[in-house]
C-alpha positions in Angstrom: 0.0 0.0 0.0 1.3 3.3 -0.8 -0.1 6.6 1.1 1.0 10.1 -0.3 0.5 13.0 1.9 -1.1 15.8 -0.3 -1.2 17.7 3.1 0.0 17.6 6.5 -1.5 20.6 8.2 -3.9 21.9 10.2 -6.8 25.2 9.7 -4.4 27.7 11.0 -1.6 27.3 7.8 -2.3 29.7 4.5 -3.6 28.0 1.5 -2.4 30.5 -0.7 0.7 31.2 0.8 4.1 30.1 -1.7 5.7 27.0 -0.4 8.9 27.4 0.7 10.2 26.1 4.4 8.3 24.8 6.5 5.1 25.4 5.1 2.0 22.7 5.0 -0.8 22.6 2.9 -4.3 21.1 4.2 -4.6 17.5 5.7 -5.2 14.7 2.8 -3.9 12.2 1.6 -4.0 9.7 -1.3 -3.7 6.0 -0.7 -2.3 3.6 -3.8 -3.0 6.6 -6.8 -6.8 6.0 -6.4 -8.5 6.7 -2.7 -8.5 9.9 -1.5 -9.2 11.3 2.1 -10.7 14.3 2.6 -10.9 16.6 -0.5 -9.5 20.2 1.1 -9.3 23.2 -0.5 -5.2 22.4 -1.1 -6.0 19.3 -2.8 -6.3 20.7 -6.5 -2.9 22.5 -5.9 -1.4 19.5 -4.5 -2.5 16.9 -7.0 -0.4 19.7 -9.7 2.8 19.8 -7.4 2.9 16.0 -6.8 2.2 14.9 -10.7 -0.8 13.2 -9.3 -2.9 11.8 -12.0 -6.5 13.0 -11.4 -7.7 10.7 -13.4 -6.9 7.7 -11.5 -8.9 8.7 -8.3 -11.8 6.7 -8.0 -12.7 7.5 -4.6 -12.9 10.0 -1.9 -14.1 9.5 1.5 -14.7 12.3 4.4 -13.5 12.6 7.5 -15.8 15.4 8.8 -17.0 18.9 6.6 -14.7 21.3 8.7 -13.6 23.9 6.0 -10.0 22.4 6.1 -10.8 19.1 4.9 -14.3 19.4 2.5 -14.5 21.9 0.2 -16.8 22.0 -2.3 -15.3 23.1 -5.5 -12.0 20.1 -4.7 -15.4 17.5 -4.6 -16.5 19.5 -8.0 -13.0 19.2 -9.4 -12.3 15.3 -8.5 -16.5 14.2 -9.5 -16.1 16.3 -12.8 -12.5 13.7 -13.5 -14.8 10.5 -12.7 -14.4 10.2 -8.9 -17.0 9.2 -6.2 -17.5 11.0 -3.0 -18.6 8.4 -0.5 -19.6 9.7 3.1 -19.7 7.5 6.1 -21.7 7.2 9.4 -19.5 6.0 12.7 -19.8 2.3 12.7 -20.4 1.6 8.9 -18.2 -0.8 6.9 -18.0 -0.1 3.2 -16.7 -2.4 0.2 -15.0 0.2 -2.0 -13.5 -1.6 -5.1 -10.5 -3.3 -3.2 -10.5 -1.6 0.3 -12.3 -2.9 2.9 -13.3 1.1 4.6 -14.3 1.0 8.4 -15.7 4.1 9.8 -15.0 4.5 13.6 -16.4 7.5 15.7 -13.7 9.9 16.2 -13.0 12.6 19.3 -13.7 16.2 17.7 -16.8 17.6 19.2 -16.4 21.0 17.4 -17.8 19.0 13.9 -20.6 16.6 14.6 -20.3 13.9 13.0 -16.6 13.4 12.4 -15.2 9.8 11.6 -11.5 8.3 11.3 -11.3 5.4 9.1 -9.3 1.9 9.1 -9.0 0.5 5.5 -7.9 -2.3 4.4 -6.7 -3.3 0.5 -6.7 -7.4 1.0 -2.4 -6.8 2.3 -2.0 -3.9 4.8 -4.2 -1.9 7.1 -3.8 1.4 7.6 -5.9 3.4 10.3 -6.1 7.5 9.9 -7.2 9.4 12.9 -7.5 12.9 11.8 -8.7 15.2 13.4 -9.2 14.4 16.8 -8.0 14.3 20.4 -8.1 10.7 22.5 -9.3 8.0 20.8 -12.7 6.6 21.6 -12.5 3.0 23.2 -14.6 1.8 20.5 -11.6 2.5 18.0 -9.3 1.2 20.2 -11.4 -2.1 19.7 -11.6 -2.0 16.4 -7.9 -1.6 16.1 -7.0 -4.4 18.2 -9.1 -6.9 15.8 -6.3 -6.8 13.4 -3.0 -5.9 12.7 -2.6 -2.4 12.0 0.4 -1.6 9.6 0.1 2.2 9.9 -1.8 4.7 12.3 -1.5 8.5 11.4 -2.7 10.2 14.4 -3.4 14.1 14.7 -0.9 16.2 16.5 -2.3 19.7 16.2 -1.4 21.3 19.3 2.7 20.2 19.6 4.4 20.5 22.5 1.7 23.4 23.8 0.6 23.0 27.6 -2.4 24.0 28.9 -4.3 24.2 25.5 -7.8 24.2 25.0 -7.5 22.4 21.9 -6.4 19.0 23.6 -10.3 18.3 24.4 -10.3 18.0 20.4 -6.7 17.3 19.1 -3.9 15.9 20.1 -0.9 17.1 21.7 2.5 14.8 21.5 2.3 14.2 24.9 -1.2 12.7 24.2 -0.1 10.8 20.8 3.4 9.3 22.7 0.6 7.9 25.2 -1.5 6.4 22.7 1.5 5.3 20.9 2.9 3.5 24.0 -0.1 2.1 24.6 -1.7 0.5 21.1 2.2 -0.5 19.7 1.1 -4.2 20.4 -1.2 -3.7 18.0 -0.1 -0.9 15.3 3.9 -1.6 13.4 4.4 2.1 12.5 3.4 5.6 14.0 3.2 8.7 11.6 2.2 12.3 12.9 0.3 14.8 10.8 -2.3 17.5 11.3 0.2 20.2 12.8 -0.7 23.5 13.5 1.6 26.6 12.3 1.0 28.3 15.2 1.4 25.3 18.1 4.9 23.8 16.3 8.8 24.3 16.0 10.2 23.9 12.7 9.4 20.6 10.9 13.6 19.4 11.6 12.9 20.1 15.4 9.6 18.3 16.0 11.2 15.1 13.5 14.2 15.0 16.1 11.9 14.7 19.2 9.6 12.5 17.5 12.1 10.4 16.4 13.5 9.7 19.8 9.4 8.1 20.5 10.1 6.2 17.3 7.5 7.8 15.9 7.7 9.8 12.4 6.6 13.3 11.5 4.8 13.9 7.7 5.5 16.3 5.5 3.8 17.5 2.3 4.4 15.2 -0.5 5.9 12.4 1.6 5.4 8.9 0.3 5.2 6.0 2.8 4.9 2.4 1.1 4.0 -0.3 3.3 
């Protein structure tokens, strides 16, 4: 299975703004050329940047409709090349050509509903828990029914204490926790969902994350599993 990050960051980064640095475009990402998770408003530019061939996306599922992560001229754009937008309820399981999609209710209370998702291709599992803060016990179950071969979790609010945030996102005290605690069950760890505003540079936050054995995503990283 190969996931590209289209995006790795959260509300607060500017969608227009030139990419140089450290800057990150909206959360998404596009798993093996043809399923794609949550159709931001930096999507179109992305799919240009990365030589992403439109025309091989079949399928786009939501996460949840905050501005960030739906936006309604990137569903216009992918339908119009021959996609399919296919929205989930917490709980539902969906056949989607070769993936096996389970929707799992997801912490993030400010956008009712919101979902993460665990999908399956027949080979590796993957489970992608953006946005949100702890994850619900009934993901946890889920998780722990088989193998997970990648977990993205969110990691909006950094190494910010005392943030109000946390009762929605993560911060990497929270996702070292939840890493220390499901690694029995999930082989590899990836961050994403970083706010502009709560996080060092991109080179610090991939040192201290790397110590956790955990990676940090950037825009246009590739992880094949």
């Amino acid at each position: 299975m190969k996931i590209l990050f289209l995006g790795t960051g959260a509300a607060d980064w500017p969608t227009e703004k030139p990419r140089f640095g450290d800057h990150r475009w909206c959360a998404s990402a596009l798993i093996n050329d043809d399923l794609l998770i949550d159709p931001g408003p930096c999507v179109p530019d992305a799919i240009y940047r990365y030589n992403v061939d439109i025309r091989k996306i079949k399928y786009v599922i939501v996460t949840h409709r905050h501005g960030d992560h739906f936006d309604e001229k990137t569903v216009e754009i992918l339908t119009s090349a021959g996609a399919k937008l296919i929205e989930f309820s917490a709980g539902e399981e969906k056949q989607i050509g070769r993936y096996t999609v389970t929707a799992t209710e997801a912490n993030h209370p400010t956008c009712v509903p919101t979902v993460h998702f665990l999908i399956d291709d027949g080979e590796k599992r993957i489970f992608y828990g953006l946005d949100g803060a702890w994850l619900l016990l009934s993901e946890v179950e889920e998780i722990k029914k088989k193998p997970v071969d990648l977990a993205i979790l969110d990691a909006t609010v950094g190494n910010k204490k005392g943030d109000y945030r946390i009762f929605e996102h993560n911060n990497i005290r929270m996702v070292i926790e939840q890493k220390d605690s499901l690694e029995k069950y999930v082989r590899k760890f990836v961050i994403s969902h970083m706010a502009e505003s709560l996080h060092d540079s991109h080179d610090i936050l991939t040192r201290q994350m790397r110590k956790e054995n955990i990676e940090t995503a950037y825009d246009g990283m590739v992880i094949e599993i």
